[in-house]
C-alpha positions as CSV (number, residue, x, y, z in Angstrom):
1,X,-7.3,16.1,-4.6
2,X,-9.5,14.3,-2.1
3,X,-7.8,12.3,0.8
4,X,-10.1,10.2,2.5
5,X,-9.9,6.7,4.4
6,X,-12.3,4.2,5.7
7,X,-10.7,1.7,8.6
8,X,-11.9,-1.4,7.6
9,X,-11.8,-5.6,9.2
10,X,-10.5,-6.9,11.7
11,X,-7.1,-5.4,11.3
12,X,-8.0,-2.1,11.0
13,X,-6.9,-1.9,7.5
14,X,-6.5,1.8,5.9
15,X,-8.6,1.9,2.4
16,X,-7.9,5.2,0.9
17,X,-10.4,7.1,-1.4
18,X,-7.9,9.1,-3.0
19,X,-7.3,12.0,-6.4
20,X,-9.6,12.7,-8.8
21,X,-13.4,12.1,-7.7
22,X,-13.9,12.0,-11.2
23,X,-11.4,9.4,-11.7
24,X,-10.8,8.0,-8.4
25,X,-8.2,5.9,-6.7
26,X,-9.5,3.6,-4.1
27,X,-5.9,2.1,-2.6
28,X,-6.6,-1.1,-0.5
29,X,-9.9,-2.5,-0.6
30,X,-9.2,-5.0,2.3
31,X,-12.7,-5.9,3.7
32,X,-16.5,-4.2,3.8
33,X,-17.1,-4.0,0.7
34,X,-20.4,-3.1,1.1
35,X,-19.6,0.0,3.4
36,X,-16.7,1.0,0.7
37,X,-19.3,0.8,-2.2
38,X,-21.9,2.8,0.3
39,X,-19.6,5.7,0.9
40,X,-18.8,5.9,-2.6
41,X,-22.0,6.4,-4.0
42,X,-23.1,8.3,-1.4
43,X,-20.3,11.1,-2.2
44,X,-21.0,10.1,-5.6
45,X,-17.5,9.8,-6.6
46,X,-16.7,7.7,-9.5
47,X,-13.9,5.2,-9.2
48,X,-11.5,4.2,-12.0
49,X,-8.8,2.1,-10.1
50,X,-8.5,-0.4,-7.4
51,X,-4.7,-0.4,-6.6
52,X,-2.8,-2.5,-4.3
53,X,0.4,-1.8,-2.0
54,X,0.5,-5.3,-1.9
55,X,-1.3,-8.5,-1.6
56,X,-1.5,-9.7,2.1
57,X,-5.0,-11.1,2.5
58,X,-6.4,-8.0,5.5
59,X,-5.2,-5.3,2.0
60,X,-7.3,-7.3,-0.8
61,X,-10.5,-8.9,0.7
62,X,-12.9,-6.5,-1.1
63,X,-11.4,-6.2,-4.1
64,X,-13.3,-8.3,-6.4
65,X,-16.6,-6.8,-4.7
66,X,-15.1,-3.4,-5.6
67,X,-13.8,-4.0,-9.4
68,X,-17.3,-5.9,-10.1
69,X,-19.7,-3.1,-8.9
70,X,-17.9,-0.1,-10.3
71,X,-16.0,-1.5,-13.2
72,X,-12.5,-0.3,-12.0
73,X,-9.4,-1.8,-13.2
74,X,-6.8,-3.7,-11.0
75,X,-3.6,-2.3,-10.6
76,X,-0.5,-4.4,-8.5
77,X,3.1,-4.1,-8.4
78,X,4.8,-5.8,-11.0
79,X,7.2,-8.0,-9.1
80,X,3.2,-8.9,-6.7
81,X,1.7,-10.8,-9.4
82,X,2.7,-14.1,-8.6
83,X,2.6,-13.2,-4.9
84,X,-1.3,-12.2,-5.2
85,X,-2.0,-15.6,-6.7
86,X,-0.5,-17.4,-3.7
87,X,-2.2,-18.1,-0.2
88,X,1.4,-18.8,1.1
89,X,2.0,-14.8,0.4
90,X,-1.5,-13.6,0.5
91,X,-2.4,-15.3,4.2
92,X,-5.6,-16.3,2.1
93,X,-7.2,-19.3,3.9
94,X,-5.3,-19.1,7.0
95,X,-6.3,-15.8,8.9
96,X,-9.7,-15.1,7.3
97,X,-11.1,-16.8,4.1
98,X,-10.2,-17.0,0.9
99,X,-11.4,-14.0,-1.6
100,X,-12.2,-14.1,-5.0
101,X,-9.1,-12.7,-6.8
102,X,-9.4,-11.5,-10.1
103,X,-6.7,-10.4,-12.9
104,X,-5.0,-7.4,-12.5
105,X,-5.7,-5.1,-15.6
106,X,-1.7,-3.9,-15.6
107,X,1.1,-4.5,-13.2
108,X,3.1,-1.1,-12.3
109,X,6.6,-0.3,-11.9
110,X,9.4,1.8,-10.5
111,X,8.9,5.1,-12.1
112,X,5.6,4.4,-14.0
113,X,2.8,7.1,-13.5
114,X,-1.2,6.2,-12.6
115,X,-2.6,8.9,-14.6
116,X,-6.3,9.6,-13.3
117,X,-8.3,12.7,-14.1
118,X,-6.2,15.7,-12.7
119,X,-4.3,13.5,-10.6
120,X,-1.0,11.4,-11.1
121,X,0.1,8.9,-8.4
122,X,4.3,8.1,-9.0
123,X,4.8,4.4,-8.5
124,X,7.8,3.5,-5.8
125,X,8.8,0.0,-5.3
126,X,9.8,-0.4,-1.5
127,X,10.2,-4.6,-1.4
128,X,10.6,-5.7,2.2
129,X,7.2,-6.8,3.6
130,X,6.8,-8.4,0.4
131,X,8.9,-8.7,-2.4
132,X,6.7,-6.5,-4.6
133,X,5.3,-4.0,-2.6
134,X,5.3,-0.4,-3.6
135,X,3.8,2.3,-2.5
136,X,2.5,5.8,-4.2
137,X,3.1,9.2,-4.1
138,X,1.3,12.1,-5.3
139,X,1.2,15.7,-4.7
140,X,3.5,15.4,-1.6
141,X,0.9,12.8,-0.2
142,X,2.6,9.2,-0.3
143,X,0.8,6.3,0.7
144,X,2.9,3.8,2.2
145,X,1.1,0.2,2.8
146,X,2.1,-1.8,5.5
147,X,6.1,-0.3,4.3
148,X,6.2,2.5,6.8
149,X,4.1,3.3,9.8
150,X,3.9,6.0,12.0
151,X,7.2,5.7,14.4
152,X,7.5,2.1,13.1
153,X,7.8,-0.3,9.8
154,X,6.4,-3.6,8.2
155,X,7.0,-6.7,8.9
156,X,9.4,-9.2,7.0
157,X,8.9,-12.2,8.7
158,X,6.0,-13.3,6.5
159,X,6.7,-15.3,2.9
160,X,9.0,-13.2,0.3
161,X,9.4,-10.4,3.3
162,X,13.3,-9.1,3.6
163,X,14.4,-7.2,6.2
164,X,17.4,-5.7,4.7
165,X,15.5,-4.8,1.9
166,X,12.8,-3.3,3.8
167,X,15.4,-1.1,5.5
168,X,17.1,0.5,2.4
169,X,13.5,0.9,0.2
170,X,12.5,2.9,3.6
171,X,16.5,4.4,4.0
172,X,16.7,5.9,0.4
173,X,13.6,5.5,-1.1
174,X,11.0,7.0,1.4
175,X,13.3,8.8,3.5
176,X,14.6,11.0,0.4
177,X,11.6,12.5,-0.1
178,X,10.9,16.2,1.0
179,X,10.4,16.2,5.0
180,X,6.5,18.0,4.4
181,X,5.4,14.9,3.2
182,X,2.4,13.2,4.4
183,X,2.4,9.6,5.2
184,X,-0.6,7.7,4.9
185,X,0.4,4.0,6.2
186,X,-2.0,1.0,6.1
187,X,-2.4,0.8,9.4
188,X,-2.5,3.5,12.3
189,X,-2.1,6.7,11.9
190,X,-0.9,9.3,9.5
191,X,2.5,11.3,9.4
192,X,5.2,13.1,7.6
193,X,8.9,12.0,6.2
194,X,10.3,14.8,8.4
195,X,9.0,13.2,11.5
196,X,9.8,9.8,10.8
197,X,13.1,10.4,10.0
198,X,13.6,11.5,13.6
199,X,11.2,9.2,15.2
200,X,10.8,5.7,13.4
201,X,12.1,2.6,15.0
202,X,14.0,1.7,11.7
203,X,17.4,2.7,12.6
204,X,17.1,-0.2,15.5
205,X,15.9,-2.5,12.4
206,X,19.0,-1.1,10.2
207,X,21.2,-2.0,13.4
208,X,19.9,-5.7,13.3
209,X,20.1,-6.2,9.6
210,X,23.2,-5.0,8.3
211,X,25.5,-5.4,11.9
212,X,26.5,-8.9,10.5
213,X,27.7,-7.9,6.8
214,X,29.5,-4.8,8.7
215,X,27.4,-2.2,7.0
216,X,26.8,1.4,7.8
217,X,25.0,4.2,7.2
């Protein structure tokens, strides 16, 4: 399984080459396409999917550039579909221009597999910086979008982002996997479960959310 990421626009977006370079994964095209499309050909890899964490407008910018020059499909979280096709969500049109988007092929959900030459990539939904983001794992290498981040998490000030939810996908969903796993994040850099579990700023965030309703850990 390959690993590799290209920093890309203005906001230092992570793209991830990822899996099977046979089958590959390319996990948020969000700007230069052209130096995305130049790195693949010259590892020669051969990409089958362009999936998205979510749909914020610095994740999805090269997308269509991508899916058009190497015949990819589309993959999104099911609950992003209508997100992806509104600029209110996306930030399309307000913090850089407006992209071509084009259909997803399939829409993924909680449990559902990404089957791509010898690799399979588990599907997590973590809503919370949007309402359908998710992120995926595979062979202890979980790639988090703009969910977790080293020593810190997403936003959820932005349209359809939930702070409470973004707490408990990152509470029980991230933070019950093994401590050895790697975190890939789509911005900054990478980590482990075990590490953020000591370190991340999300307990503060837990505080703040749930200190009204009375709620504990």
């Amino acid at each position: 399984m390959i690993v590799e990421c290209l920093t890309v626009g203005k906001m230092q977006e992570n793209c991830y080459l990822v899996g099977d370079p046979e089958a590959l994964l390319v996990i948020d095209p969000g700007d230069e396409a052209v130096r995305i499309l130049a790195y693949v050909k010259e590892k020669a890899y051969t990409v089958r999917y362009v999936v998205l964490t979510h749909c914020h407008y610095d994740h999805i910018g090269a997308v269509a550039e991508l899916v058009h020059a190497t015949g990819a499909q589309l993959l999104i979280g099911r609950h992003e579909a209508e997100n992806y096709k509104n600029r209110k969500v996306t930030l399309c049109g307000y913090f850089a221009p407006m992209p071509q988007l084009i259909e997803p092929n399939a829409l993924l959900g909680e449990g559902e597999s990404i089957k791509s030459g010898a690799c399979s990539f588990h599907v997590i939904e973590t809503p919370g910086h949007t309402s359908g983001s998710i992120c995926l794992l595979c062979e202890g290498h979980l790639f988090s979008g703009d969910t977790l981040f080293k020593e810190s998490i997403g936003r959820a000030d932005f349209p359809t982002g939930d702070l409470r939810a973004l707490v408990l996908s990152i509470r029980d969903k991230l933070f019950a996997l093994p401590e050895a796993t790697l975190v890939y994040p789509g911005h900054g850099e990478a980590s482990t479960i075990g590490y953020e579990k000591e370190h991340n700023e999300v307990y503060e965030w837990e505080r703040r959310a749930f200190e009204s309703v009375g709620d504990t850990l």
